[in-house]
PALUM-490494 format. One record per residue (C-alpha): x, y, z. Coordinates in pm, whole numbers, plus 50000, padded with zeros to 5 digits. Layout:
BEGIN
XYZ
...
***
This chain:
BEGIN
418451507580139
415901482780244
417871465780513
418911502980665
415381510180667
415611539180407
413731555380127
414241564579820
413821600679903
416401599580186
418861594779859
418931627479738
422031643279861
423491608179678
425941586879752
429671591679879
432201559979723
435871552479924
438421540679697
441881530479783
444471527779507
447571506279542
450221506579348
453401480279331
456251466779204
455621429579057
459861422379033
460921401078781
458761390078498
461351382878231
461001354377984
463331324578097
463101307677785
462531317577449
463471350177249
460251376977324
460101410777245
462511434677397
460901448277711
461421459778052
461831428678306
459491444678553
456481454978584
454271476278784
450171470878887
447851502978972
445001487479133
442021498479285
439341484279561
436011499679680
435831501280062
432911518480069
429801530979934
427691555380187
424631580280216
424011615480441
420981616080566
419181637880750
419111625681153
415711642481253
412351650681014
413451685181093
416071701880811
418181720081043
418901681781195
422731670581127
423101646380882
424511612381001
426641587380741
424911555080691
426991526780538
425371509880236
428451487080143
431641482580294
434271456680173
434691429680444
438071420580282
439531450680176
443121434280167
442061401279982
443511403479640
440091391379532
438861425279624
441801443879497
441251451479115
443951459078819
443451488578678
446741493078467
449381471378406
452641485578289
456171468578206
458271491278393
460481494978653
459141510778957
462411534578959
461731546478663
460361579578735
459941596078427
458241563178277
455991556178517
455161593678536
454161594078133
452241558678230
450231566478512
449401608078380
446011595378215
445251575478538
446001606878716
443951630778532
440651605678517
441271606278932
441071644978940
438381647178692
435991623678902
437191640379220
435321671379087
432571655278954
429801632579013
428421598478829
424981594978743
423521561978717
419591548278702
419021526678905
415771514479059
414141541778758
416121570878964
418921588578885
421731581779129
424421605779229
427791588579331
430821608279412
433871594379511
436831598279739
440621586279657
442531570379962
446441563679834
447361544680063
448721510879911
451851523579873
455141510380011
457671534380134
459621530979785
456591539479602
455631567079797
459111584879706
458381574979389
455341594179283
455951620279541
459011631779412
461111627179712
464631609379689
465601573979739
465361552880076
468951562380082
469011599680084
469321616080418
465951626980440
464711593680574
460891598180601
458611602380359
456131618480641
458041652680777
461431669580720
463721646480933
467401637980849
468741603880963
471251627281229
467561642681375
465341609081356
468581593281568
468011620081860
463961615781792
462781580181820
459501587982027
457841622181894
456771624481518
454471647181326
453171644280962
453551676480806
455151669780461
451741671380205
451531666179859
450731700279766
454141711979931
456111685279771
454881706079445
456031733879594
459831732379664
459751711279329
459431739579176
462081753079429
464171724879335
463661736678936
464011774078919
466511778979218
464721811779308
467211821779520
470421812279322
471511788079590
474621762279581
473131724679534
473501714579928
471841748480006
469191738479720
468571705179878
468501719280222
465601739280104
463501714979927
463841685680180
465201659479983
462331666379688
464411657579339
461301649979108
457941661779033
455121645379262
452791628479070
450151611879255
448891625679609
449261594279851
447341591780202
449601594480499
450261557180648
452551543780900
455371526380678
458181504780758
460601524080881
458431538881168
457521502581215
461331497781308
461541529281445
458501519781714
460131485481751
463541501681819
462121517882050
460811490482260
463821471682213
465311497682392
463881499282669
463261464582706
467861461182703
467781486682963
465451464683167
468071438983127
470691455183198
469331471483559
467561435983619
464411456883668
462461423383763
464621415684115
463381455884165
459961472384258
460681510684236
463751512184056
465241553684059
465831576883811
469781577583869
469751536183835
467961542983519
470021564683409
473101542983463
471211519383270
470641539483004
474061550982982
475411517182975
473661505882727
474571539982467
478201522282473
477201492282359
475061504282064
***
């Protein structure tokens, strides 16, 4: 507070903590040698790291000022595993749904409970006020079907971030949106469950999107791998086309020559 130039009375509205969960598969951890106890070969780490730690204050002696966010702390290695804390470590395979479900429900409801509440520390002889903010986004793709409740990387419902089936994403390599949430994954789970509507099972699974479990975890919306390759793709693809027209012996190449391009490059792929 000190260093920002700030009093103890600007702390009253107290202080706002980021935390980013991750959660992973470990792979094999089976004992080569030996006889152990009978457990799962893999294993699974929930982990946690604190990105930030900030304050409101008020920007102006006046109270109908805004209030601007001063940083206190902020993690200048927020990848660095030394940064990255265990919070749970379960033997487990990560495709275990139901498991890791019954594992990670305490973890879960402790997250929700401090999401609605606030910590109260002394510190300096004043009570503090710290409440935090969850950002799931250490998840791999797999993960995120995982405690989402969404079906495998092999389902036709390729992305875990809107409604897309591998036939649209084909015709859509450019234009995405987010719009799948974690609160309508709940949604056509329960869909998926009751069948409101008595529905065949490829009507059902029309309906709910490719959602075959009950999300468990709300995860933040990240760029994954398969837009990764999806982007990439993309540039590939116009890069061949480039290629193919020689586009660097021509200034102003024209729409039909692109076209042509285009078009002879669809027959190879």
């Amino acid at each position: 507070l000190r260093e920002r130039g700030l009093e103890d009375s600007a702390c009253t509205s107290g202080f706002s903590v980021m935390i980013k969960e991750s959660c992973d598969g470990m792979g094999d951890v089976s004992e080569k040698h030996g006889g152990g106890p009978a457990v799962p070969e893999k294993a699974v780490r929930f982990s946690f790291t604190v990105m930030s730690i900030s304050l409101h204050v008020a920007d102006g002696e006046e109270a109908e000022e805004e209030e601007k966010e001063v940083i206190i702390f902020q993690e200048p290695k927020p990848n660095s595993e030394l940064s990255c804390k265990p919070l749970c470590l379960m033997f487990v395979d990560e495709s275990d749904h139901e498991t890791l479900t019954a594992v990670l429900g305490p973890v879960t409801a402790e997250r929700s409970a401090m999401k609605r509440s606030r910590l109260i520390l002394p510190i300096g002889g004043l009570p503090r006020f710290f409440s935090f903010r969850f950002r799931g986004s250490g998840y791999d793709e797999k993960m995120v079907r995982d405690v989402e409740g969404l079906e495998a990387s092999g389902s036709n419902y390729v992305c875990t971030l809107c409604d897309s089936t591998r036939a649209e994403a084909a015709h859509n390599m450019v234009l995405h949106s987010i719009t799948r949430s974690h609160q309508e994954n709940l949604e056509r789970y329960e869909t998926w469950r009751t069948n409101p509507f008595s529905e065949t099972a490829d009507e059902l699974r029309d309906r709910v999107k490719g959602v075959s479990a009950k999300p468990f975890l709300e995860t933040h919306p990240t760029l994954d791998a398969l837009h990764c390759d999806i982007g990439n793709a993309t540039e590939f693809y116009k890069i061949f086309q480039d290629e193919i027209g020689e586009v660097f012996q021509k200034t102003n190449p024209t729409r039909e020559e692109r076209r042509s391009w285009r078009a002879a490059l669809d027959k190879q792929l």
